[in-house]
C-alpha positions in Angstrom: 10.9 -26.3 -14.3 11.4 -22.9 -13.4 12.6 -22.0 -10.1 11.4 -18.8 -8.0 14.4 -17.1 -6.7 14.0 -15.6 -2.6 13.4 -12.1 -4.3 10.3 -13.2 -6.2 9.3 -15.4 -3.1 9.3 -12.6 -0.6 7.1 -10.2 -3.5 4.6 -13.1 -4.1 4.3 -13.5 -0.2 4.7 -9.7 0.8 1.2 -8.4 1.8 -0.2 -4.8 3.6 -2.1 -4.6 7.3 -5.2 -3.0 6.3 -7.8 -1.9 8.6 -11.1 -1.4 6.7 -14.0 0.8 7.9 -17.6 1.0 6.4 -18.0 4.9 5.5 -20.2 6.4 7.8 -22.8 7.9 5.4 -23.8 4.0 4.8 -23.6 2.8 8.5 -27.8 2.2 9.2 -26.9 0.1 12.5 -26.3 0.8 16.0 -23.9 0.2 16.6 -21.8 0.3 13.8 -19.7 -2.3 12.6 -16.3 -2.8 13.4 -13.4 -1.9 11.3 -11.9 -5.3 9.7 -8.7 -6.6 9.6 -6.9 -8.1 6.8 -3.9 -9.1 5.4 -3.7 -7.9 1.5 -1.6 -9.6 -0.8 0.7 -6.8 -2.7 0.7 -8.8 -6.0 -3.3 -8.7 -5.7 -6.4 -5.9 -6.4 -8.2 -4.4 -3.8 -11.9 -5.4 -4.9 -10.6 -9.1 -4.6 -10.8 -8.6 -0.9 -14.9 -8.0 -1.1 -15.9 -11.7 -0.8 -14.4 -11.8 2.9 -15.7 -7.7 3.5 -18.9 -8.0 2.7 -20.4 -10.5 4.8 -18.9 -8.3 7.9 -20.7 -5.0 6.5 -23.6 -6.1 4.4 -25.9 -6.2 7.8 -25.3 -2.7 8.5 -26.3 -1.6 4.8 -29.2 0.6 3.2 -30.8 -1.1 0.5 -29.1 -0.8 -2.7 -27.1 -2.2 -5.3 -23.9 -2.9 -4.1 -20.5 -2.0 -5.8 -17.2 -1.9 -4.3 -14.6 0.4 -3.8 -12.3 1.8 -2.0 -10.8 5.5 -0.6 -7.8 6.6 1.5 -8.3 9.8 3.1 -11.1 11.0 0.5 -9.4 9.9 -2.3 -11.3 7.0 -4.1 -8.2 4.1 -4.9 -8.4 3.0 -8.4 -9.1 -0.6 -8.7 -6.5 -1.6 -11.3 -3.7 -0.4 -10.1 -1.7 -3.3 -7.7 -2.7 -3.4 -3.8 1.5 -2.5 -3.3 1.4 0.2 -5.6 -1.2 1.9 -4.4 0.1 1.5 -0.7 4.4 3.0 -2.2 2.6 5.4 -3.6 0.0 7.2 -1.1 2.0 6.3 1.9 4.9 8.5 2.0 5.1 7.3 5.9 4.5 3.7 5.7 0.7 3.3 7.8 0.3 -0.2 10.0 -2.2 -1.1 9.7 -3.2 1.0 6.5 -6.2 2.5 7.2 -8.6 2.6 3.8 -12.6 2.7 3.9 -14.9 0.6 1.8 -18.1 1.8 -0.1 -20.9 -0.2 -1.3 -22.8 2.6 -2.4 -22.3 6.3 -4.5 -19.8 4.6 -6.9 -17.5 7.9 -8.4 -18.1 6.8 -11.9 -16.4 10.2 -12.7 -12.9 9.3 -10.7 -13.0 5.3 -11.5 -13.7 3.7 -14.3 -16.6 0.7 -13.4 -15.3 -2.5 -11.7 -18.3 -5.4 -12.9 -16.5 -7.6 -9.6 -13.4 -10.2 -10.4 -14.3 -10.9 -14.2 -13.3 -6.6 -14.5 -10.5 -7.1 -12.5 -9.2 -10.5 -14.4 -9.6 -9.1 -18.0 -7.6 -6.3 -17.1 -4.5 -8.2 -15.9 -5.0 -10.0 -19.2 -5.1 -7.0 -21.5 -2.1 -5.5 -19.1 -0.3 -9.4 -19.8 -0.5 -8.7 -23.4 0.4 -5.7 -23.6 3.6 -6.4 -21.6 4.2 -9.3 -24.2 4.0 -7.0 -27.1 6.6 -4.5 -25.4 8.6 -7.4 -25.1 8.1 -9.9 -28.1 6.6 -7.4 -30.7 3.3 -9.3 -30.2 1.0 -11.3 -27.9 0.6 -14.2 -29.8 1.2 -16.5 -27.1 -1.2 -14.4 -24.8 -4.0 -14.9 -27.5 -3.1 -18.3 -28.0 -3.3 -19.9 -24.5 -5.9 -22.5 -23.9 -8.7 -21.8 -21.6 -7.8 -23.7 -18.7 -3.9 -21.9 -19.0 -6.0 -19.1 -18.8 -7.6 -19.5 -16.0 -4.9 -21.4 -14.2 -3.0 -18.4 -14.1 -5.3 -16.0 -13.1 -6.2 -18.4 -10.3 -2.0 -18.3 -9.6 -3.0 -14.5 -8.8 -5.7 -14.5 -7.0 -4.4 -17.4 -4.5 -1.2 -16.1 -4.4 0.5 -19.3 -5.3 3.9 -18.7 -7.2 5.1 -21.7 -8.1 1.7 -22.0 -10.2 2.2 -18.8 -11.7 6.1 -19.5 -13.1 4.9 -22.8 -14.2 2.1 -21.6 -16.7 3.8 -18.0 -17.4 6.7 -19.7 -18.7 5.1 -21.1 -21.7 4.7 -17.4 -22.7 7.8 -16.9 -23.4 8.4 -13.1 -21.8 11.8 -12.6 -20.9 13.0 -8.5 -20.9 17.0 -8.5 -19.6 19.5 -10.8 -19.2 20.2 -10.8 -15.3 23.8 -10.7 -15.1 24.5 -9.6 -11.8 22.9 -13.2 -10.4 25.2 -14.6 -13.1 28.0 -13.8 -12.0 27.1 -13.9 -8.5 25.6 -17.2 -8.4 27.1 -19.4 -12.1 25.6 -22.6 -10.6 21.8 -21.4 -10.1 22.3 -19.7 -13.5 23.3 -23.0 -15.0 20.6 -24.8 -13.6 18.2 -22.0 -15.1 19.8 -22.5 -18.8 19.4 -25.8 -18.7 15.5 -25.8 -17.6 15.4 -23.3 -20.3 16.9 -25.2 -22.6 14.5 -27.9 -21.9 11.7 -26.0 -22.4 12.2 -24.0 -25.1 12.5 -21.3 -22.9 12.5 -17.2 -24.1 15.6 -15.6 -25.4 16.1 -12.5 -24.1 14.6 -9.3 -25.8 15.9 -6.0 -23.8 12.5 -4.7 -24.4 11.2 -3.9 -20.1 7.7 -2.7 -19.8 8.0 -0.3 -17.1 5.2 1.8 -15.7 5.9 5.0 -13.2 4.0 6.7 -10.7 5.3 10.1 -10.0 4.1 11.8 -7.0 5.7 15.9 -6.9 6.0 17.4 -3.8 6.1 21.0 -4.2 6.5 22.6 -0.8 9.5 23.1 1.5 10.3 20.4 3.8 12.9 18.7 5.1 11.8 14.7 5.2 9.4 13.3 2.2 7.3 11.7 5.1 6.1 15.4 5.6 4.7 15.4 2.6 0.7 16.5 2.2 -1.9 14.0 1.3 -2.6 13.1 -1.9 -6.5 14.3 -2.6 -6.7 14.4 -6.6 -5.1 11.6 -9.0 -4.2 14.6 -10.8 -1.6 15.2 -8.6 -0.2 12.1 -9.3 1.6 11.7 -13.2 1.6 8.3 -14.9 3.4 7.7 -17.2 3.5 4.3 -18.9 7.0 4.0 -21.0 8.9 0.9 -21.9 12.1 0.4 -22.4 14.6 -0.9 -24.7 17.8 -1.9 -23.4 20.5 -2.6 -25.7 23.7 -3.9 -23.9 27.0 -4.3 -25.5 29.6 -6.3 -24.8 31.0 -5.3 -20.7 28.3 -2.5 -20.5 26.1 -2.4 -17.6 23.6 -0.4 -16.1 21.9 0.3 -13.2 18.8 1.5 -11.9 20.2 5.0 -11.8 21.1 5.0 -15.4 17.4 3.9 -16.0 15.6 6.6 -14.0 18.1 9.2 -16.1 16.4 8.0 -19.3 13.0 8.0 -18.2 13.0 11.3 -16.1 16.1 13.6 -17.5 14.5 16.5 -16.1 14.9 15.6 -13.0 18.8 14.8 -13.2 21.8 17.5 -13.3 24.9 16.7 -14.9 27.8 16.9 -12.5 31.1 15.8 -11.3 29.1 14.2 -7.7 26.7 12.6 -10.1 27.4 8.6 -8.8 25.7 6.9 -11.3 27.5 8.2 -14.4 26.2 9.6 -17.6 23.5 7.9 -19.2 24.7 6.3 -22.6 22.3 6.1 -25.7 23.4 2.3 -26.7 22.8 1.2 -23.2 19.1 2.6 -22.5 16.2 3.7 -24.8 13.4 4.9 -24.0 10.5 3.4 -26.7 8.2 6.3 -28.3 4.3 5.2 -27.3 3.9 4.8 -31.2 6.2 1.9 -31.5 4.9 -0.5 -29.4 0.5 0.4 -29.6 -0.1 -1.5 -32.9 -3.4 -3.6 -32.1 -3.0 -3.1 -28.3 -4.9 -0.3 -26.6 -2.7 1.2 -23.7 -4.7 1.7 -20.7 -6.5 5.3 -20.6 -3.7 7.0 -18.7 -1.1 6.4 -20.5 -1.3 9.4 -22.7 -0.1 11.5 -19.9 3.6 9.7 -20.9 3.5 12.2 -23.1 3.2 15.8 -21.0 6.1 17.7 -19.4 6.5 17.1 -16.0 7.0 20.8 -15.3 4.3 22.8 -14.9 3.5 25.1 -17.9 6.1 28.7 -17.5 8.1 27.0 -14.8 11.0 26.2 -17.0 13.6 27.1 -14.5 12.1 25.0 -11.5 14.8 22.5 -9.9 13.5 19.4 -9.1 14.9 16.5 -7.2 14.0 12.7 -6.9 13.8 12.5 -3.1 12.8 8.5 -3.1 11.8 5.4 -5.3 9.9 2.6 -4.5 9.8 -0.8 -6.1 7.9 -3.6 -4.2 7.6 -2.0 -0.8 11.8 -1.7 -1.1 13.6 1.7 -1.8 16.7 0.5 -3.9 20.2 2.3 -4.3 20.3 3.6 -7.4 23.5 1.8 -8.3 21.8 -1.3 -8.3 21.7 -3.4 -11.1 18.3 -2.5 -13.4 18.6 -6.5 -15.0 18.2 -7.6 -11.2 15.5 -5.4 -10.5 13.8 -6.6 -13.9 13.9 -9.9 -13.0 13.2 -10.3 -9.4 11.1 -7.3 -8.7 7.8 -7.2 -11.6 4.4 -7.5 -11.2 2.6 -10.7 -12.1 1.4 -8.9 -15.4 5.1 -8.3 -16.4 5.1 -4.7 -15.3 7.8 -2.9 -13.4 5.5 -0.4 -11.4 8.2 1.9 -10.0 6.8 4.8 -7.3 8.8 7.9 -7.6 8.6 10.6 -4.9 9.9 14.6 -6.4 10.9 17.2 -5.1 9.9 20.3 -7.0 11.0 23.9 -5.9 
């Protein structure tokens, strides 16, 4: 049996204040309903929450077809995209409660791509799922192959928030990225016990292939503290970029989460003498070219924008400056260990999501 480490325990359990107001152009009561308070799991998706909003706000409105969704200060939330992930990114101040309003009505089928309720929400953690294994395995053959109730028993792990479900049926997938050596050598006896559930369970060998997506939010005017930063009112503002990695450790080579961030945004580190986290080696960290890992898995939509500059066109001399990452609600050093991150700190579809706040000037 697999054991859930305290890392993975406090992300399963970590979950956002958010207080939830109907928007006012589809208030039809006086007087209007009260906001709603809720606790929402970061592992989960925000229309998972409408079975316990809508009861509260359905009273109050005009007829209609209802579909759900979301906005933070104007800008409609993208469905797909994790509850904490959402939250590290728009939040450069952390709100508490987070204040976010709901719409049942006027769905921005030009910002969001439809959301048919849970059965939208579930198939894309699946296609996400496989598309992690293929990064990882070179296929999703175990994906494809699960049974039914596997199936559903995991998505259910999700939606209830219930870990030791989730390890239990995800590790017959055999998805293992990096070899966490830092908990080796820090803790041999909970390693050991680890090998030898392994062991017993035929469990993965270790690829070096990490499916990583970042969320890059660039700042652009002059202040002093990223909390100052303006509000996020486009996604076009915002640049995804969905690139995996392969990781390819030799023999007393290790690398952090510095040496990571080097290969996936150069740009946006000088080489100097003060530079802490040492220069990035070749045979350590690759970054994978979109082409080698599509074969028959579509990417999601955005993930052609992996492939623009993160400049802006004729600004080649622009400095720019990482000013703060986000992984899980936690802002890691950059010296620490990227195998511990890896294992302790992805999503439940085998995603590292890592929010990345620049400084461009």
């Amino acid at each position: 049996m697999v054991r859930a480490t305290e890392a993975q325990k406090y992300v399963w359990e970590g979950a956002i204040p958010i207080q939830i107001h109907l928007h006012e152009s589809e208030v039809t009561t006086l007087p209007p309903p009260p906001p709603f308070l809720i606790l929402a799991p970061r592992v989960g998706y925000l229309p998972l929450l409408a079975p316990q909003i809508k009861p509260l706000f359905s009273g109050a409105l005009p007829p209609g077809t209802d579909t759900v969704w979301f906005d933070y200060k104007g800008l409609p939330l993208k469905w797909y995209i994790p509850t904490g992930v959402l939250f590290d990114l728009l939040c450069a101040e952390p709100e508490r409660p987070w204040d976010l309003v709901v719409h049942f009505r006027g769905y921005p089928s030009n910002v969001l791509t439809p959301c048919e309720g849970e059965d939208a929400i579930k198939w894309s953690f699946i296609n996400s799922l496989k598309e992690a294994a293929y990064i990882i395995n070179g296929n999703c053959k175990n994906i494809m192959n699960m049974s039914q109730s596997d199936q559903l028993e995991l998505w259910h792990s999700v939606l209830n928030g219930s870990l030791e479900v989730f390890l239990r049926v995800s590790s017959k997938l055999k998805l293992s990225a990096a070899e966490d050596e830092y908990s080796t050598k820090m803790y041999p006896s909970l390693t050991k016990t680890r090998s030898i559930s392994h062991t017993e369970n035929s469990g993965p060998s270790k690829t070096g292939r990490v499916p990583v997506r970042l969320y890059v939010r660039v700042v652009a005017e002059e202040i002093d503290d990223i909390e100052d930063a303006s509000e996020i009112n486009s996604w076009e503002k915002i640049i995804y970029i969905n690139r995996p990695l392969d990781i390819r450790r030799g023999e007393g080579k290790g690398f952090s989460l510095g040496d990571v961030m080097k290969a996936l945004l150069p740009e946006y580190f000088e080489k100097g003498p003060d530079d802490c986290t040492g220069e990035i080696k070749q045979d350590i960290v690759e970054v994978i070219q979109p082409e080698d890992v599509s074969g028959n898995i579509n990417l999601n939509e955005e993930s052609t924008t992996a492939l623009e500059p993160l400049e802006e066109p004729g600004c080649p001399t622009k400095c720019n400056e990482i000013k703060l990452i986000r992984i899980q609600g936690i802002e890691p050093k950059l010296e620490i260990p990227f195998s511990w991150v890896v294992n302790h700190l992805m999503n439940p579809d085998y995603f590292l999501h890592i929010c990345v706040y620049v400084r461009s000037f």
